[in-house]
C-alpha positions as CSV (number, residue, x, y, z in Angstrom):
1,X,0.0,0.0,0.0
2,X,1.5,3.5,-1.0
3,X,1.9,5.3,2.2
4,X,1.1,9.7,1.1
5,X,2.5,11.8,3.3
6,X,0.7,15.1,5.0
7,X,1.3,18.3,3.4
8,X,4.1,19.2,5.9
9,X,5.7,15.8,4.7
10,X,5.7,16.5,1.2
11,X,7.1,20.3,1.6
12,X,9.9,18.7,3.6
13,X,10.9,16.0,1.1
14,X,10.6,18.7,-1.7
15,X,13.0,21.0,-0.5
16,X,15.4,18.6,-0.1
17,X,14.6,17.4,-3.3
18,X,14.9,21.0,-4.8
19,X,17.8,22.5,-3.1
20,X,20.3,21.9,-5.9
21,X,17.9,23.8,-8.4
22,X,16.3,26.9,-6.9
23,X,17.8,27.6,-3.4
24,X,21.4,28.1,-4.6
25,X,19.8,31.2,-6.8
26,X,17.3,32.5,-3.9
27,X,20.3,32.6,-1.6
28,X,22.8,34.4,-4.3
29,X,20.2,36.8,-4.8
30,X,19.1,37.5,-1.6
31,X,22.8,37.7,-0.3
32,X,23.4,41.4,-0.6
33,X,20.5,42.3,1.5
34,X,21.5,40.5,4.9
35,X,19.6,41.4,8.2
36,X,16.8,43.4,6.2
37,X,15.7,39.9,4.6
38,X,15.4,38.3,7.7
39,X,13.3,41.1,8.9
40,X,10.9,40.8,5.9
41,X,10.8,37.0,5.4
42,X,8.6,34.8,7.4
43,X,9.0,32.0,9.8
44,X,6.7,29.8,7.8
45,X,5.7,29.4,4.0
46,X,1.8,30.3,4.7
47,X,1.3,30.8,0.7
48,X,2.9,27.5,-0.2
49,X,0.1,25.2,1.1
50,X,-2.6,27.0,-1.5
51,X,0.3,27.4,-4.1
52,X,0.0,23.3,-4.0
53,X,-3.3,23.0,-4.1
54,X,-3.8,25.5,-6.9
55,X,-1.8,23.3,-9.2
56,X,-3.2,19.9,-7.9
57,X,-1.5,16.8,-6.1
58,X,2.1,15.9,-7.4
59,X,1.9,12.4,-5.3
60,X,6.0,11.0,-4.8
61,X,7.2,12.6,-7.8
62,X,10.3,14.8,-7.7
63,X,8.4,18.2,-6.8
64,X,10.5,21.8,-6.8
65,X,8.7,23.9,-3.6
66,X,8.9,27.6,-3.1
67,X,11.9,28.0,-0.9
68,X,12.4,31.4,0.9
69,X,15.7,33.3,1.5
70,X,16.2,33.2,4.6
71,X,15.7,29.1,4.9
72,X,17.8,28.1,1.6
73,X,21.0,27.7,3.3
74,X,19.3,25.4,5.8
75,X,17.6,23.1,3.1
76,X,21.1,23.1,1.0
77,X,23.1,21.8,3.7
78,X,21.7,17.8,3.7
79,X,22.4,17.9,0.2
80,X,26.1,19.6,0.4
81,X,27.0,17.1,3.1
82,X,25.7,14.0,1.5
83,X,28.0,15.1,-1.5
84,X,30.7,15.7,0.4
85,X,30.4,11.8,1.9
86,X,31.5,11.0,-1.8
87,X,28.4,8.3,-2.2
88,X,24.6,8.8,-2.6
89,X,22.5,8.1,0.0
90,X,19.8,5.6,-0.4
91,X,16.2,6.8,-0.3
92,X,15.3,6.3,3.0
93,X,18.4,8.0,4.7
94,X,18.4,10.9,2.6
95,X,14.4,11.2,3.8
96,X,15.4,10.5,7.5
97,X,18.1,12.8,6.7
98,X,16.0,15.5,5.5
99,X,13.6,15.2,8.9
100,X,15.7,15.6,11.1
101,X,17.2,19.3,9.4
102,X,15.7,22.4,10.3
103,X,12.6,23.8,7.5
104,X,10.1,26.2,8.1
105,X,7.1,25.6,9.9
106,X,5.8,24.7,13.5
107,X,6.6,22.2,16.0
108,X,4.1,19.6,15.0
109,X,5.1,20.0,11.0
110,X,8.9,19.0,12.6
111,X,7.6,16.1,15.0
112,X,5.4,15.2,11.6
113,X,8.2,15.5,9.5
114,X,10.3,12.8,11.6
115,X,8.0,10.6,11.7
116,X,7.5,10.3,8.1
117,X,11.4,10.1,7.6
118,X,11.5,7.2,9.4
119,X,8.3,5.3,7.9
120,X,10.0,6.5,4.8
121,X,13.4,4.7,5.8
122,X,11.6,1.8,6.8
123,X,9.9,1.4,3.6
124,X,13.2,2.0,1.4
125,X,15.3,-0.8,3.7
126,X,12.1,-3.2,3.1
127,X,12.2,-2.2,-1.1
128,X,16.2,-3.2,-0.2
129,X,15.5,-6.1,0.8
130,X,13.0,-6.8,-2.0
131,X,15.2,-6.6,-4.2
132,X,17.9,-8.8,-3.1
133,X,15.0,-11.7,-2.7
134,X,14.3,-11.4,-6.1
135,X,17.8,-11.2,-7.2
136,X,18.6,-7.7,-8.4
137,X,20.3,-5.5,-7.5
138,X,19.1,-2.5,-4.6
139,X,20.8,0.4,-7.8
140,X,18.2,1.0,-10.9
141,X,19.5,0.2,-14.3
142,X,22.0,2.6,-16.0
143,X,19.8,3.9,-19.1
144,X,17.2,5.1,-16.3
145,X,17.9,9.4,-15.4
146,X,18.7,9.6,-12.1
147,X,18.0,13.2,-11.9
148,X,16.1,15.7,-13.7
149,X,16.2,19.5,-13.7
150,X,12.6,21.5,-12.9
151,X,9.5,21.2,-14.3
152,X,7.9,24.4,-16.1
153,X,5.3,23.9,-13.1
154,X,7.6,23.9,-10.4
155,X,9.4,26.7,-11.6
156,X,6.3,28.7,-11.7
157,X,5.2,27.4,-8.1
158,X,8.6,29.4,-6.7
159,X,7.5,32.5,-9.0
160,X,4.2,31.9,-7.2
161,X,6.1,32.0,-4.0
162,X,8.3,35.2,-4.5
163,X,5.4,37.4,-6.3
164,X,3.6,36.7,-2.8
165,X,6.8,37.8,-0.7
166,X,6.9,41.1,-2.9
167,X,3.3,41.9,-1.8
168,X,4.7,42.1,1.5
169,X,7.5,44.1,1.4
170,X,10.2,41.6,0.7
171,X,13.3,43.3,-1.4
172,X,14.9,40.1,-1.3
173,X,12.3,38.6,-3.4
174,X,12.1,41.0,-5.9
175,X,15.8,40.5,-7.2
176,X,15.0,36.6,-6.8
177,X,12.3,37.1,-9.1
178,X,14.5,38.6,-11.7
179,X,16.5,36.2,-11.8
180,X,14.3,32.6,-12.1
181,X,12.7,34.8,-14.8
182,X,16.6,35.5,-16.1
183,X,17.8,32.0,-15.3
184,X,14.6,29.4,-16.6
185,X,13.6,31.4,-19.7
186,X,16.2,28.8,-21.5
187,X,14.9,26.3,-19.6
188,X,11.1,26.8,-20.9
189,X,12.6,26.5,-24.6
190,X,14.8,23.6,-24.5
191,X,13.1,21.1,-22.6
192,X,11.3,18.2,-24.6
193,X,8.1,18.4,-26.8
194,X,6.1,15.8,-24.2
195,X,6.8,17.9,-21.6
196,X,4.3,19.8,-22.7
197,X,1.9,17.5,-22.9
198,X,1.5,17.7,-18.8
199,X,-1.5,20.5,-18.8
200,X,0.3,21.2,-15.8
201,X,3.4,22.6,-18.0
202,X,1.7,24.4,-20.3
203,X,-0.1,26.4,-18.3
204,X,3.0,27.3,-16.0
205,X,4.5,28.5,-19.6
206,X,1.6,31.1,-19.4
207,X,1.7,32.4,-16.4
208,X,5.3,32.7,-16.8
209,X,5.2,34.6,-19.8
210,X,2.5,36.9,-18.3
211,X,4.7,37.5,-14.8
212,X,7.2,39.0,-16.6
213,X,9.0,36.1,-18.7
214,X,10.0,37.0,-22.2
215,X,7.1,36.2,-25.0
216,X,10.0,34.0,-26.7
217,X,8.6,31.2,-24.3
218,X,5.2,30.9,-25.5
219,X,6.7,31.1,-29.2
220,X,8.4,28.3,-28.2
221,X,5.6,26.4,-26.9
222,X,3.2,27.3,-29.5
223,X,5.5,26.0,-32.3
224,X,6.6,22.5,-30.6
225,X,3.6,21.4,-28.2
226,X,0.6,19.4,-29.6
227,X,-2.4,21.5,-27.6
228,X,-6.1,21.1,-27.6
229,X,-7.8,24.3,-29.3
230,X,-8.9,25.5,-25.7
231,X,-4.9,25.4,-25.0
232,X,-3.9,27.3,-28.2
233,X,-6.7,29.5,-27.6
234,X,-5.1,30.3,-24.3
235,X,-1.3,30.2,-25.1
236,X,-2.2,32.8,-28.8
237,X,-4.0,35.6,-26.0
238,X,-1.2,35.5,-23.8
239,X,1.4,35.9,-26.6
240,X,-0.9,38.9,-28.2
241,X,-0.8,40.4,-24.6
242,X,2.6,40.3,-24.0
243,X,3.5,41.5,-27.8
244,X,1.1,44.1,-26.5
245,X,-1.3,43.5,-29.7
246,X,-4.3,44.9,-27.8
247,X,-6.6,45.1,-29.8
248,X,-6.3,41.1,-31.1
249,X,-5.2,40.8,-27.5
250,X,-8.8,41.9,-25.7
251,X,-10.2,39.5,-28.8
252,X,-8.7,36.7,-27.6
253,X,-9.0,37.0,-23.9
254,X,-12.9,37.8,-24.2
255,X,-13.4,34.3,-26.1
256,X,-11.4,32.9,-22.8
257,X,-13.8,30.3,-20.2
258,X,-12.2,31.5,-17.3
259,X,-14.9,29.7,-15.2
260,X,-12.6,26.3,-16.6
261,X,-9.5,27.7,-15.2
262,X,-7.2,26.7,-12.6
263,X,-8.0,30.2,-10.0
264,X,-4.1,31.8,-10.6
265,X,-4.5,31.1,-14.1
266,X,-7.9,32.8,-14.6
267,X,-6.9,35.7,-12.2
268,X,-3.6,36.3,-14.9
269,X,-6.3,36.7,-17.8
270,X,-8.8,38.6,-15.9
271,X,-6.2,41.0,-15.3
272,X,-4.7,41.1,-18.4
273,X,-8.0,42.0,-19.6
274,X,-9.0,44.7,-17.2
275,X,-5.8,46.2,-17.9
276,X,-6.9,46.4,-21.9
277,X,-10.7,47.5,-21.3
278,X,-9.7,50.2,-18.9
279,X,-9.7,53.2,-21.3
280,X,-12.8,52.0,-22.7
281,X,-14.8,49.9,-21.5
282,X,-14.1,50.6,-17.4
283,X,-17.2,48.9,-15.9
284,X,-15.7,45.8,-18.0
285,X,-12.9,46.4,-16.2
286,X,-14.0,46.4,-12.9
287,X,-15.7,43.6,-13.2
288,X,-12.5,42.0,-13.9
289,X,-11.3,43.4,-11.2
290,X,-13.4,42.3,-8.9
291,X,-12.3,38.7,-10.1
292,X,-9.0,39.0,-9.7
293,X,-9.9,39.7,-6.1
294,X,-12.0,36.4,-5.4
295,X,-10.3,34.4,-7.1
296,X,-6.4,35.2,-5.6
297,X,-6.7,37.0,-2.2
298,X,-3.7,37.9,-0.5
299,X,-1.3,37.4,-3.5
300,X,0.5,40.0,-5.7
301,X,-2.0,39.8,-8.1
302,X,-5.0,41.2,-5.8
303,X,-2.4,43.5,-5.1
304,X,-2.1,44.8,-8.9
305,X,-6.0,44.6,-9.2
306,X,-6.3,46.7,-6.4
307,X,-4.1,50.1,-7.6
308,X,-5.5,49.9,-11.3
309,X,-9.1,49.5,-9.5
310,X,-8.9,52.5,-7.4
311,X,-8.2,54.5,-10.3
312,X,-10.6,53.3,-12.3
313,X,-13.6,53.5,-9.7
314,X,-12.1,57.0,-8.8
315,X,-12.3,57.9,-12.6
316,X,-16.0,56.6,-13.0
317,X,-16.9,58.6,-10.1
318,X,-18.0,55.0,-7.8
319,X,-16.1,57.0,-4.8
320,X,-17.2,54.2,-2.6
321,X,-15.9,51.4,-4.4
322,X,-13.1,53.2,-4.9
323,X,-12.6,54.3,-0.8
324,X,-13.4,50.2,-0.3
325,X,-10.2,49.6,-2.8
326,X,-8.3,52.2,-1.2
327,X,-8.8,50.8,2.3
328,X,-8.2,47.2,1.5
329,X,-5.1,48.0,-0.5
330,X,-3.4,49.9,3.4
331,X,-4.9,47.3,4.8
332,X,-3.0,44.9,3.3
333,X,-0.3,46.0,0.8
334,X,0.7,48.8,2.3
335,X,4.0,47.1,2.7
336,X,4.7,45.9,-1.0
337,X,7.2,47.1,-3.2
338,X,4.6,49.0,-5.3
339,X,3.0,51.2,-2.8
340,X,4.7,54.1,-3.2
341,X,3.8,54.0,-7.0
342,X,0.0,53.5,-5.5
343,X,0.3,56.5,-3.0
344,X,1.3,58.8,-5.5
345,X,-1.8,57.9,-7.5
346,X,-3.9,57.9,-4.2
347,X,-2.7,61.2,-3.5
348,X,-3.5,62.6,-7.2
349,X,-6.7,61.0,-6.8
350,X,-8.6,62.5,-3.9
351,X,-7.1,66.0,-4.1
352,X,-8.8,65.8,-7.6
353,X,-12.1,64.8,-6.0
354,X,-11.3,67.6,-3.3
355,X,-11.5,70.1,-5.9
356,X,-15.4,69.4,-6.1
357,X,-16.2,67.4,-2.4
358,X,-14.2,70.5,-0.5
359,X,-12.6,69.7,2.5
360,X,-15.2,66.4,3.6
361,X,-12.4,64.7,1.8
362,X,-10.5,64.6,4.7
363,X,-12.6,62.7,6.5
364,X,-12.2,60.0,4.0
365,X,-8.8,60.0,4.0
366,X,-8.5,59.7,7.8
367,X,-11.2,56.6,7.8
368,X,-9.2,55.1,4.4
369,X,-6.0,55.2,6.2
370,X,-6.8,54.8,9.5
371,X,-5.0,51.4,9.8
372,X,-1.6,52.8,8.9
373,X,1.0,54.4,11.2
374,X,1.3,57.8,12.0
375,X,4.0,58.5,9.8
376,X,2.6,56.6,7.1
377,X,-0.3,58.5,7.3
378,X,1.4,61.4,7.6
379,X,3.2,61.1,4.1
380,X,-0.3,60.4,2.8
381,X,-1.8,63.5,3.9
382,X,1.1,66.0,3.0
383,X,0.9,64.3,-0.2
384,X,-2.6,64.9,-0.8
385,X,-2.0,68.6,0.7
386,X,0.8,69.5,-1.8
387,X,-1.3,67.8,-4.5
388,X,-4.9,70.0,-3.7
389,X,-2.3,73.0,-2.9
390,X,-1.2,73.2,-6.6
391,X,-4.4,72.6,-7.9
392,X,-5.9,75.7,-5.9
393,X,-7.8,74.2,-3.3
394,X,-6.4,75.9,-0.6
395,X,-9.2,75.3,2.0
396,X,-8.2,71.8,1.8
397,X,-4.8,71.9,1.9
398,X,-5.3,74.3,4.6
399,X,-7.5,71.7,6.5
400,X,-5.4,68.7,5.9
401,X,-1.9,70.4,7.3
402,X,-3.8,71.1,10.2
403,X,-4.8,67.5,10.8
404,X,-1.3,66.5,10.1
405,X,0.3,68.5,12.6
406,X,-1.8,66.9,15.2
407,X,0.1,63.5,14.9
408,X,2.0,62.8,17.6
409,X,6.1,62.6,17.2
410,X,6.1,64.3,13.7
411,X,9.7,63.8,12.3
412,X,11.1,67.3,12.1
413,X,11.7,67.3,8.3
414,X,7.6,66.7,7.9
415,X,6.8,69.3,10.6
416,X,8.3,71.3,8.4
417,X,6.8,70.5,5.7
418,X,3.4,70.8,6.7
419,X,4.2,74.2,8.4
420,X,4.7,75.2,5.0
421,X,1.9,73.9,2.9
422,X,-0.3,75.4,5.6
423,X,1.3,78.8,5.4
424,X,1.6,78.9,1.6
425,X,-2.5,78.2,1.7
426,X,-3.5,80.5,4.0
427,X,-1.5,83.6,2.5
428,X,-3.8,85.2,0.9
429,X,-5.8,85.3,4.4
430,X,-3.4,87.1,6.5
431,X,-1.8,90.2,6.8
432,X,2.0,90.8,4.8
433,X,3.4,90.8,8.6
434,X,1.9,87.4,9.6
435,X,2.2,85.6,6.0
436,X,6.2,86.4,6.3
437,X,6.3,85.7,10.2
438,X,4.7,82.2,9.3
439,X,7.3,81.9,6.3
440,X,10.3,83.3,8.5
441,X,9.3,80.2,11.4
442,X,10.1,77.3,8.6
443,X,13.7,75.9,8.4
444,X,14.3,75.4,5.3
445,X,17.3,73.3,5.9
446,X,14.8,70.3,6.2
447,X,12.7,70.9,3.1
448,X,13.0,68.9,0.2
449,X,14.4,70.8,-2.9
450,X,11.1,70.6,-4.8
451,X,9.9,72.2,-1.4
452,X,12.1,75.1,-1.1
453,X,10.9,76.1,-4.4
454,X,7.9,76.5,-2.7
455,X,9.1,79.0,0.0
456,X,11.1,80.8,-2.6
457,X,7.6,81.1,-4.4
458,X,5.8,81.7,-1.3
459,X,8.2,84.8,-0.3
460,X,7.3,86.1,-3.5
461,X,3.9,86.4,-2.9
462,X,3.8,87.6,0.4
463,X,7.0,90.2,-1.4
464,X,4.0,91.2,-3.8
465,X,1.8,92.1,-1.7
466,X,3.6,94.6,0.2
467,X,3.5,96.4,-3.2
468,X,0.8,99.2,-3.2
469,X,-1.0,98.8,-6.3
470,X,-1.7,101.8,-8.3
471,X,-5.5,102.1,-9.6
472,X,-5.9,103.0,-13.6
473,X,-6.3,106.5,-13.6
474,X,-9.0,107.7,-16.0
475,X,-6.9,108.9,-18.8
476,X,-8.9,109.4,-21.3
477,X,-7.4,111.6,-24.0
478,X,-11.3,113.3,-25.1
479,X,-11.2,115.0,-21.7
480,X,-7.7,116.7,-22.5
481,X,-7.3,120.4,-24.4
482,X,-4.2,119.6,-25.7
483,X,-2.9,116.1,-26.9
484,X,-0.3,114.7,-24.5
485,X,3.8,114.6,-26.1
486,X,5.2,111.1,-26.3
487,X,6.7,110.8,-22.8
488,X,3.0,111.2,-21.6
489,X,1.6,108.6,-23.8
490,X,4.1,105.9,-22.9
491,X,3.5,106.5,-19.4
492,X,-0.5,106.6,-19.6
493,X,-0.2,103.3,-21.6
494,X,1.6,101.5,-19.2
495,X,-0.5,102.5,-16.4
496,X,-3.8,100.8,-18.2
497,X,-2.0,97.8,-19.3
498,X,-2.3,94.6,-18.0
499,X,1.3,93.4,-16.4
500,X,3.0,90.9,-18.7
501,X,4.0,88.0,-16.9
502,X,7.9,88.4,-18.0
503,X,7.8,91.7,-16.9
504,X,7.2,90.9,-13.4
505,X,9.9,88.8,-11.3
506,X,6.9,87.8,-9.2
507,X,4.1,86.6,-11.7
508,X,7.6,84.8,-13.5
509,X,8.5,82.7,-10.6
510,X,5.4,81.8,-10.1
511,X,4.6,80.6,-13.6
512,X,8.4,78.8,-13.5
513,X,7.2,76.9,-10.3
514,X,3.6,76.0,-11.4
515,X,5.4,74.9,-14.7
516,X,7.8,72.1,-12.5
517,X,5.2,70.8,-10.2
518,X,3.1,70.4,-13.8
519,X,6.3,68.6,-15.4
520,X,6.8,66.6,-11.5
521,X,3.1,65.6,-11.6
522,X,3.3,63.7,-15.2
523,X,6.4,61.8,-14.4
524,X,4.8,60.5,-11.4
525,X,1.8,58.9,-13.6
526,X,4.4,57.3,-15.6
């Protein structure tokens, strides 16, 4: 009777199994970034577990699992000392082997672990002496492969694993990433035509492709595999999307079942297409997005689904949906590797909608966001403030500085800061004497340079109002005896005309800053 082990079994005989493959590259990859991995990577593989039940039960066979940075040096070292013994262990002391080193997981998973080792030794030194009964020898034949490099499946199954440690902040995992996409991209294209006949395999090739792998891959595949037509329907709307054909691309991927698909695999297309209907089709997209979100909670693909979605809902004016995006996004991503690209477009976002909501904005904001830090919260709000403040919304720039300077422990560079978005939107308010006081209490030694720009154009300002503007006299030349000589004319034209802007070191400066914070706003949607 085949004995299967429990899940924590079968992650423990896979790393072992895969540490000459994958955990050499996590650990070269990782190696730069020392303590700061081991502060982002987990004690346990929590995403592993649904990784392997995504992509069904692989029974004995010779599985590559996800293995994290901070553990690969400890699943390497069984197979660096068995090497270093000069001989290969037999099966059931390379398993025993294997239980007794340390792996990620709790107490029972290593009490689970041993156990199995040894009913795993047991059943290799009963095949032993199976064998010599019958007269053979314990070693297999020399035309059967001893080992084998990855499967396209397994390789994917690390991705898997890494995309998920990106979504929480892991900077480890993002160079990882780059290079299993680097290092297997040859692999996908030079292993054998029935590999692909595993449905397993060819759909790792798409996923793959679609997480960043070059579209070479799926050339590959769709010249050399034998597919069904729902396969080569699949594989030809993943190449158009990562040739970026869109339009044959959205084609393709509408014609998709998705209800058929493995949930990782219809969350790629779902997001693929969301990504093309977002201009115009956005309800479409939503939708999609809403998909992406069932079907692969918690993984770096919710976490793409949610920053396109916000801006989407925010766009199509579905503020709630969008404030339900927002808050799940700090809620849970507010770690990853993307969220500063997400708080910049968060911050663009609801100072736009503050130019017609007014300052109940900020009570949005403060509920959105309220699961964040203080000083993550605090960056938030002074980016929305320096956002509505160049837009012209100076009530709720006004109001937002004042509800970051209530935070506790400000960092003296953001105190800063906020004194000065609050003074630069209140100006026109105050008296010349107060406006400068208020300008003359910042230290601009802690701004930003973008920021001192701002003082320089704030000083301005407050510099133009101590200027006593001269009303148009009324100069009209009917009312006159005699017509005026030259001198006369100039100087009654100059008092009626309007001030040209390069005229006027004042009016200049402030078109020159307006004109950077413009050009600083478009590189950030980029």
């Amino acid at each position: 009777m085949i004995h299967r082990s429990s899940t924590p079994m079968r992650r423990g005989l896979r790393a072992l199994a895969g540490a000459s493959a994958l955990a050499a590259i996590f650990a070269l990859a990782s190696a730069p970034a020392g303590a700061e991995e081991e502060a982002h990577a987990p004690a346990s593989s929590p995403t592993q577990a649904p990784a392997e039940a995504a992509h069904g039960e692989a029974g004995d066979e010779h599985v590559l699992p996800p293995v994290s940075p901070g553990t690969a040096e400890a699943v390497r070292q069984p197979a660096a000392e068995a090497a270093a013994a000069g001989s290969a262990p037999a099966h059931g002391e390379a398993s025993g082997a294997h239980a007794e080193a340390p792996a990620p997981g709790s107490a029972g998973d290593h009490a689970a672990a041993a156990d199995h080792g040894e009913a795993v030794a047991a059943g290799g030194e009963a095949h032993a002496e199976s064998a010599e009964g019958d007269g053979h020898e314990g070693a297999p034949p020399a035309s059967w492969p001893t080992t084998r490099g990855p499967m396209p499946f397994e390789i994917v199954r690390s991705l898997e694993f890494l995309q998920d440690q990106i979504g929480r902040g892991n900077a480890a995992a993002m160079r990882a990433q780059q290079t299993v996409l680097n290092r297997f991209a040859p692999a996908f294209l030079s292993v054998e035509p029935d590999v692909w006949k595993d449905p397993r395999n060819l759909r790792a090739a798409v996923i793959f492709t679609m997480s960043g792998g070059p579209p070479s891959v799926l050339r590959g595949v769709s010249a050399r595999a034998e597919m069904s037509s729902t396969d080569r329907a699949l594989v030809e709307a993943a190449l158009a999307y990562v040739e970026n054909r869109n339009k044959d691309a959205a084609r393709r991927l509408a014609a998709l079942d998705l209800a058929t698909m493995e949930p990782a695999l219809a969350a790629q297309a779902s997001l693929a297409r969301a990504q093309l209907l977002e201009a115009d089709a956005p309800d479409s997209a939503l939708a999609d997005i809403q998909r992406v979100r069932l079907l692969m909670p918690g993984t770096l693909l919710e976490e793409a689904a949610l920053r396109m979605g916000v801006a989407i809902a925010e766009g199509q004016g579905e503020f709630r949906l969008a404030d339900t995006l927002a808050r799940r996004y700090f809620d849970a991503y507010a770690r990853s590797a993307y969220a500063g690209n997400f708080r910049a477009r968060f911050a663009a976002a609801y100072a736009e909608r503050g130019r017609d909501g007014g300052i109940e904005v900020l009570a949005v904001i403060r509920d959105v966001t309220h699961a964040l830090p203080d000083d993550e919260r605090l960056g938030i709000l002074l980016s929305v403030g320096r956002r509505a403040l160049v837009m012209g919304n100076e009530a709720l720039t006004a109001a937002i500085c004042e509800d970051a300077l209530l935070l506790p422990e400000m960092p003296p560079g953001e105190r800063e800061r906020a004194k000065l978005y609050q003074a630069a939107a209140t100006i026109a308010g105050r008296t010349t004497s107060e406006a400068r006081a208020m300008l003359d209490a910042i230290d601009r030694s802690l701004l930003h340079p973008a920021d001192v720009e701002i003082l320089s154009a704030a000083y301005a300002v407050v510099d133009g109002m101590a200027t006593p503007v001269v009303a148009a006299r009324d100069l009209s030349l009917g009312d006159r005896a005699e017509q005026p000589d030259a001198v006369e004319q100039t100087e009654m034209q100059a008092a009626l005309d309007v001030p040209d802007i390069a005229a006027s070191p004042v009016l200049r400066r402030g078109a020159e800053l307006l004109d950077q914070i413009s050009n600083d706003l478009q590189n950030t949607h980029r």
